[in-house]
FIMAR-671089 format. One record per residue (C-alpha): residue in one letter; y, z, x. Coordinates in steps of 0.25 Angstrom, whole numbers, padded with zeros to 4 digits, always signed. Last residue first. Layout:
! FIMAR-671089
AYZX/...
! end
This chain:
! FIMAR-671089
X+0351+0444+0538/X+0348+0430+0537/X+0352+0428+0524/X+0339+0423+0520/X+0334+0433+0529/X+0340+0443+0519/X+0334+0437+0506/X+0321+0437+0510/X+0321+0452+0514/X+0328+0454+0501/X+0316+0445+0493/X+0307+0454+0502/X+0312+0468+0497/X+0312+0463+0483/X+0298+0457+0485/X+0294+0471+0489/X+0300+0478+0478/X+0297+0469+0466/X+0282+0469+0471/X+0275+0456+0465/X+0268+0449+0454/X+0268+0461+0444/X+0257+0464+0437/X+0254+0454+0423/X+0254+0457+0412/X+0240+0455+0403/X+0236+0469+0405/X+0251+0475+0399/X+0248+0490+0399/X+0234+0494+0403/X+0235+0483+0414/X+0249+0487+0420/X+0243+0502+0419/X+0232+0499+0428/X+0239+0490+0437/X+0250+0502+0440/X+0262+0501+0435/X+0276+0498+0445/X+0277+0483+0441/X+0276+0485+0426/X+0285+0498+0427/X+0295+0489+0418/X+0285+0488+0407/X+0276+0501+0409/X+0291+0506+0403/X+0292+0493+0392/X+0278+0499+0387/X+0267+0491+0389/X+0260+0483+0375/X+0271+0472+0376/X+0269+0469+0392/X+0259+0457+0388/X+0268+0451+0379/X+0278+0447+0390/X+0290+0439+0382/X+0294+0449+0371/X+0288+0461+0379/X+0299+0458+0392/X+0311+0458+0382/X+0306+0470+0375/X+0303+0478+0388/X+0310+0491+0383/X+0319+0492+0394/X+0322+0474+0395/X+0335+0475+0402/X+0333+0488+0412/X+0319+0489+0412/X+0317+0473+0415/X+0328+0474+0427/X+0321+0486+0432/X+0307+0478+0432/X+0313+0464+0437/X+0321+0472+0450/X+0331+0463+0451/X+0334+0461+0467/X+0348+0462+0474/X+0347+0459+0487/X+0349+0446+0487/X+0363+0447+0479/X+0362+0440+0466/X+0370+0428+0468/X+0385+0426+0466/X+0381+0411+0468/X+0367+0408+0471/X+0354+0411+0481/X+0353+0426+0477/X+0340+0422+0469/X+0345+0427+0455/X+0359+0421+0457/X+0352+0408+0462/X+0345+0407+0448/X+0355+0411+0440/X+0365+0400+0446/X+0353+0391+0445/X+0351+0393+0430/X+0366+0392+0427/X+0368+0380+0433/X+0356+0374+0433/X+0357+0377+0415/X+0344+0380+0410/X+0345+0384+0394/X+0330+0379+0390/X+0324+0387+0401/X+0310+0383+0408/X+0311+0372+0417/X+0325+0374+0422/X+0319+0391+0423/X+0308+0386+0432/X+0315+0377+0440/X+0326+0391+0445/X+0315+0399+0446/X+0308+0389+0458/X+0323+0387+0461/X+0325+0403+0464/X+0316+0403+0475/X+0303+0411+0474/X+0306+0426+0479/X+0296+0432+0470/X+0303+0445+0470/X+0316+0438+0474/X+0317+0423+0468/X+0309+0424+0457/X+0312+0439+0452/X+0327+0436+0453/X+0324+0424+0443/X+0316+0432+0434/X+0327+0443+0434/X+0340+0434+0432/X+0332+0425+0421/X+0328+0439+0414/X+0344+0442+0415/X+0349+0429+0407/X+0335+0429+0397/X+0327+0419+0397/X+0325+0404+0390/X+0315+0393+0389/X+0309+0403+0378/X+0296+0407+0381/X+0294+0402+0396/X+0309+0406+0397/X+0304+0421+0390/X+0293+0420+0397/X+0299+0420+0412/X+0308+0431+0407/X+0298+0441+0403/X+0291+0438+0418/X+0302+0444+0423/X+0306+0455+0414/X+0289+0460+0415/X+0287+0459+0430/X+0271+0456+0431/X+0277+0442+0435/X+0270+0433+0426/X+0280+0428+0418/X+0275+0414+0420/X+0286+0408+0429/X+0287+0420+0438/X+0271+0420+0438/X+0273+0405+0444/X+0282+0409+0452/X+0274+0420+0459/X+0262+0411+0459/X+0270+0402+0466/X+0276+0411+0476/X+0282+0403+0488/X+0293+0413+0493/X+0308+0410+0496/X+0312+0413+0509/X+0327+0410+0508/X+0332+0400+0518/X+0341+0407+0527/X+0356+0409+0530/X+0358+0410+0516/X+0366+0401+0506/X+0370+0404+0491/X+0368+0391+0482/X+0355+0390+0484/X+0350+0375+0482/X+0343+0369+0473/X+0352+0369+0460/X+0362+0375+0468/X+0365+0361+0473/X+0375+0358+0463/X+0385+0369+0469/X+0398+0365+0465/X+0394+0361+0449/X+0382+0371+0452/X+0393+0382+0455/X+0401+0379+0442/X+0389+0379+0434/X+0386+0393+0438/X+0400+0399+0435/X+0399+0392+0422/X+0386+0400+0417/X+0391+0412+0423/X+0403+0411+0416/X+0395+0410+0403/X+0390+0423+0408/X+0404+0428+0408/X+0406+0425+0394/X+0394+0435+0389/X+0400+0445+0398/X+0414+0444+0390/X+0408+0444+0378/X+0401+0457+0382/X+0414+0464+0387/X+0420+0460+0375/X+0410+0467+0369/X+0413+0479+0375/X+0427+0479+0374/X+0426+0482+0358/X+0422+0474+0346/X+0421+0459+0352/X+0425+0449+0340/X+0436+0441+0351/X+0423+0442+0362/X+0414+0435+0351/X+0426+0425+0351/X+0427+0423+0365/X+0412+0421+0364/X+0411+0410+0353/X+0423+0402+0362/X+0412+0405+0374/X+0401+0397+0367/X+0411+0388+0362/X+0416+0384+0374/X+0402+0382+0380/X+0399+0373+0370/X+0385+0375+0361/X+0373+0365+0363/X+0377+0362+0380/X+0362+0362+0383/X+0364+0374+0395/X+0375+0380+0383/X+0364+0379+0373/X+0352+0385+0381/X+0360+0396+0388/X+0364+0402+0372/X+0356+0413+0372/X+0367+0422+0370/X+0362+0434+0377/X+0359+0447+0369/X+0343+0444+0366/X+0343+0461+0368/X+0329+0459+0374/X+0334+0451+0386/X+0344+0464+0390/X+0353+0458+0400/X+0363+0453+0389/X+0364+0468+0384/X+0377+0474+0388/X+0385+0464+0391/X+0379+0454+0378/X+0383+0467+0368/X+0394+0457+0362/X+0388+0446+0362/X+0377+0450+0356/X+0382+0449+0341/X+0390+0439+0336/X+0391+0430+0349/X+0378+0430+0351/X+0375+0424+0339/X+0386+0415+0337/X+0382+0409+0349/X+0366+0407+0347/X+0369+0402+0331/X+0379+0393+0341/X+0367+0388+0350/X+0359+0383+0338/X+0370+0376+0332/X+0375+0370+0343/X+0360+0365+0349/X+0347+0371+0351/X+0337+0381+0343/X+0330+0390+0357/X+0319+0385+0363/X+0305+0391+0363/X+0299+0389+0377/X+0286+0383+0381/X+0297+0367+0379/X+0287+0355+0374/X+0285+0345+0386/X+0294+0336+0391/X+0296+0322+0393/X+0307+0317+0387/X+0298+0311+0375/X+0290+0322+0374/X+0302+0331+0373/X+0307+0322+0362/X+0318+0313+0360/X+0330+0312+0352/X+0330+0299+0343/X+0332+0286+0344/X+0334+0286+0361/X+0345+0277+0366/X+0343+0270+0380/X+0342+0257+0374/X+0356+0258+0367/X+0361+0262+0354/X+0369+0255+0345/X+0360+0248+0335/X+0354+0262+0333/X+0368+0266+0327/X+0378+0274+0337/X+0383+0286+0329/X+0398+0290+0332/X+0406+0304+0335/X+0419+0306+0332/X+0421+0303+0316/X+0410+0316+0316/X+0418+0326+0322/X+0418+0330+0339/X+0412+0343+0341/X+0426+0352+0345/X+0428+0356+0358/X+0427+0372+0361/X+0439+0379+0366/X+0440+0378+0381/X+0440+0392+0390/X+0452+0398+0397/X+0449+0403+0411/X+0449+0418+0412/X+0434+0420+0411/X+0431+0411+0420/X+0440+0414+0432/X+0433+0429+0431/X+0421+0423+0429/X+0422+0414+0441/X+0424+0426+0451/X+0412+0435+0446/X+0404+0423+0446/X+0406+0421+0463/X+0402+0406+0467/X+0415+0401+0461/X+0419+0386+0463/X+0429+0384+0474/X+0444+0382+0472/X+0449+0391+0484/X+0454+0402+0475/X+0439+0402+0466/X+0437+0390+0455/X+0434+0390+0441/X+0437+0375+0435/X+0429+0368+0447/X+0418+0369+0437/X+0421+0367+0422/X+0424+0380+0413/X+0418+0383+0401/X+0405+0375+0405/X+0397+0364+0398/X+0412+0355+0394/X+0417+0346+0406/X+0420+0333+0401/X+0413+0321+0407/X+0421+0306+0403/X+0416+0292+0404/X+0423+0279+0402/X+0411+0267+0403/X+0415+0256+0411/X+0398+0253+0412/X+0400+0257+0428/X+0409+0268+0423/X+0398+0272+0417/X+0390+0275+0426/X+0398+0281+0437/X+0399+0291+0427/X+0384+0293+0425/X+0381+0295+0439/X+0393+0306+0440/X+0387+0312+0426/X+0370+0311+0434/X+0376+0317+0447/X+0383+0327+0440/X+0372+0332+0431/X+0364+0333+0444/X+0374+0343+0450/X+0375+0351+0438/X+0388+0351+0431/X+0387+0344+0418/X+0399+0338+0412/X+0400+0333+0397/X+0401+0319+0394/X+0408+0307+0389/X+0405+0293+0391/X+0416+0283+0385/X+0419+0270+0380/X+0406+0269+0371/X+0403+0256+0367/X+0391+0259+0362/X+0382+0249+0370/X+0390+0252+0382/X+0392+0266+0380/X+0377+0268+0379/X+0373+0260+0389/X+0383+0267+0400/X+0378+0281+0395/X+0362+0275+0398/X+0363+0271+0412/X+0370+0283+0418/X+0362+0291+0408/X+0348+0289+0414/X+0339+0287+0402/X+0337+0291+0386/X+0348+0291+0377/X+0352+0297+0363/X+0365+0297+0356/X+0369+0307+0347/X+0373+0305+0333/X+0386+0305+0325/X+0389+0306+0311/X+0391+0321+0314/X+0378+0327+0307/X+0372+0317+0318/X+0380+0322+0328/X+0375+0337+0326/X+0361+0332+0325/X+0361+0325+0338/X+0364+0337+0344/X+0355+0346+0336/X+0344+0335+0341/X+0350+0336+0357/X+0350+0351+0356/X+0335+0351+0352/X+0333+0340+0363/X+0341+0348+0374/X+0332+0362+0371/X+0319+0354+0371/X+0326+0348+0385/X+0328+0362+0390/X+0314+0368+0384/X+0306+0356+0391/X+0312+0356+0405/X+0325+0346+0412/X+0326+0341+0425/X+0321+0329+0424/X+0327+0327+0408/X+0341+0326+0418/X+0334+0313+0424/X+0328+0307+0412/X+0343+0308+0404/X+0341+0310+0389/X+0355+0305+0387/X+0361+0313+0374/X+0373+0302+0367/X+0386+0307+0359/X+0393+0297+0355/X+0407+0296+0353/X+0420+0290+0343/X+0427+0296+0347/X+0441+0298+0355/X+0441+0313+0353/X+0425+0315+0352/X+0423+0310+0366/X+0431+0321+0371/X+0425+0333+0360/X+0411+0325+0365/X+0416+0329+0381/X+0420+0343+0377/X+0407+0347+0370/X+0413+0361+0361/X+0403+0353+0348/X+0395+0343+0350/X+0383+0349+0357/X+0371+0346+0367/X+0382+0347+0379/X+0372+0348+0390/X+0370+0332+0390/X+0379+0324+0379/X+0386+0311+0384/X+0396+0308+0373/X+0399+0294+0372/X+0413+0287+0368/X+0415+0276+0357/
! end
């Protein structure tokens, strides 16, 4: 008997360390509900865990198996359960945050007390960190340089889900103290009921998702992904943060889009699509060398940066109450749907940190609370980026201007009517001048919008000016 330790791999199917397990069966698979990773956890991502967890259980179910379920710190509980079920092994799926590490090193240590075997497989990302180096052998902290590694690198088939004779169902008798009858609620883990409306989840839910991109807007994802009202992204952040779809077939999927593609062009746009989920490696492989970037800059300056105290502007960031319509369309759409679009999230987070001039980890909290698909990795790499603090940052002086950027990728303002009602009786032009109308037209055409909390052009100068004594120049 082996155990299979899910966490962010809510899946049977492409999961390298069950396909392990699986081979010298038979395994269980068991979900700790672990009180100290639940700290750091928000309403929509553990509603988002729970429905993977029931589609989970259901799979193994249909499957002659069942999933194993636990409550308490892990270090204490694994070792229970190999003893009562005379599991030989432990077997699990790495995770490379800092704190993750912590807890699998603790974990190890554990179970070599209870002479327990253990193995951890790598399996979240495409390529494991330490695998993609520079000349010297140091990780990357330039993209443009790990893609092209990246992208030349051969990628792992996807690992079959392991068949029915494989897997094996403890009885009630067999099950230990710590085990829970059935999945719990999010009243029982002590959260409240998600704002947002989640998206279905688990491998069947997250493959309609794949399947549909990759039939149709994959191939025009180069040209449109920034558009928000085009809807041309994948949507698939929530199930590769909660591990419901492997990240081998996700890109096995693509390279057979690419093979389909009519003409250069949408090569071209597969090829893009692929290179974001470069991105999404190249950011774990920093925080798997850099895990202090979860509170720390990653870039140093001379100085400290001045960051302002502003709650009342925070607090209008959070509310999408800015009076700058592609900002504040953003914020609503993660309070509406724990979710927001890839450029949006660039342009609120730019506006946080530089016209308001709020450090990046107030915005930083407020997305780990609100998004159903936060990853540290990816979310503090985008954050930094956004706030010239991390790798292959966006250069200080560079400053999105939120009303050109909303009349170049929202024109006709349908992305910013769909989550601001009170702008749907302007016009999308009275739309993007929003900032430059006068007061008397702004309340003729949106009264219940509000005007704009500050001057982009005078807290673009001051965010540079911040920036630059920063540097000490």
């Amino acid at each position: 008997m082996q155990l299979h330790w899910h966490r962010r791999d809510l899946r049977a199917a492409d999961n390298r360390a069950l396909a392990a397990a699986a081979e010298d069966g038979p395994v269980c698979p068991v979900f700790v509900f672990d009180d100290a990773v639940l700290d750091h956890a928000s309403p929509p991502r553990v509603a988002f865990m729970l429905d993977a967890l029931l589609s989970l259980r259901t799979w193994y179910w249909e499957h002659d198996g069942d999933l194993l379920l636990a409550r308490g710190d892990p270090r204490e509980v694994l070792p229970s359960i190999a003893e009562v079920l005379d599991a030989e092994r432990v077997v699990w799926n790495k995770d490379y945050s800092g704190l993750a590490r912590e807890r699998d090193a603790e974990v190890r240590r554990a179970l070599d007390d209870a002479d327990v075997a253990r193995a951890s497989y790598h399996d979240a990302i495409l390529h494991e960190p330490g695998s993609i180096t520079t000349n010297e052998g140091e990780h990357y902290s330039v993209y443009t340089y790990f893609w092209k590694k990246w992208r030349d690198r051969a990628k792992d088939d996807p690992f079959p889900a392991p068949d029915a004779d494989a897997l094996a169902a403890p009885t009630a008798g067999d099950l230990p103290d710590a085990s829970l009858p059935s999945l719990p609620t999010l009243d029982d883990l002590g959260f409240d009921e998600p704002e947002a409306s989640l998206p279905d989840a688990g491998t069947a839910a997250a493959r309609e998702r794949l399947d549909s991109f990759c039939e149709d807007a994959i191939y025009r994802y180069d040209e449109r992904r920034d558009y928000p009202a085009d809807e041309c992204t994948s949507r698939l952040s929530a199930d590769l943060k909660w591990g419901t779809i492997g990240i081998r077939e996700v890109y096995e999927a693509t390279d057979d889009a690419k093979a389909f593609a009519d003409g250069e062009n949408e090569v071209e746009s597969v090829e893009e699509f692929q290179s974001q989920l470069a991105w999404r490696e190249f950011y774990t492989h920093v925080l798997n060398f850099n895990p202090e970037v979860v509170t720390e800059n990653f870039k140093n300056y001379e100085h400290e940066i001045a960051w302002r105290s502003d709650p009342e502007g925070l607090q209008a960031w959070k509310d999408g109450e800015t009076g700058y319509p592609i900002v504040d369309a953003g914020m609503r759409q993660l309070r509406e749907e724990g979710y927001m679009h890839n450029r949006v999230r660039m342009l609120v987070a730019a506006f946080l940190t530089k016209d308001l001039l709020v450090d990046w980890r107030e915005g930083y909290d407020w997305f780990r609370e609100k998004l159903v698909d936060h990853d540290t990795a990816n979310d503090n790499g985008g954050w930094q980026w956004a706030a010239s603090t991390g790798t292959d940052a966006q250069p200080y002086f560079r400053v999105f201007n939120p009303m050109t950027q909303g009349e170049r990728y929202d024109p006709d303002a349908e992305y910013i009517t769909q989550y601001v009602p009170e702008l749907r009786d302007a016009d999308a032009e009275q739309i993007h001048a929003w900032t430059e109308l006068p007061d008397a037209e702004r309340e003729r055409a949106a009264p219940d919008y509000p005007a704009p909390i500050v001057d982009h052009g005078e807290r673009r100068e001051t965010a540079i000016e911040t920036f630059e004594a920063a540097r000490g120049d």
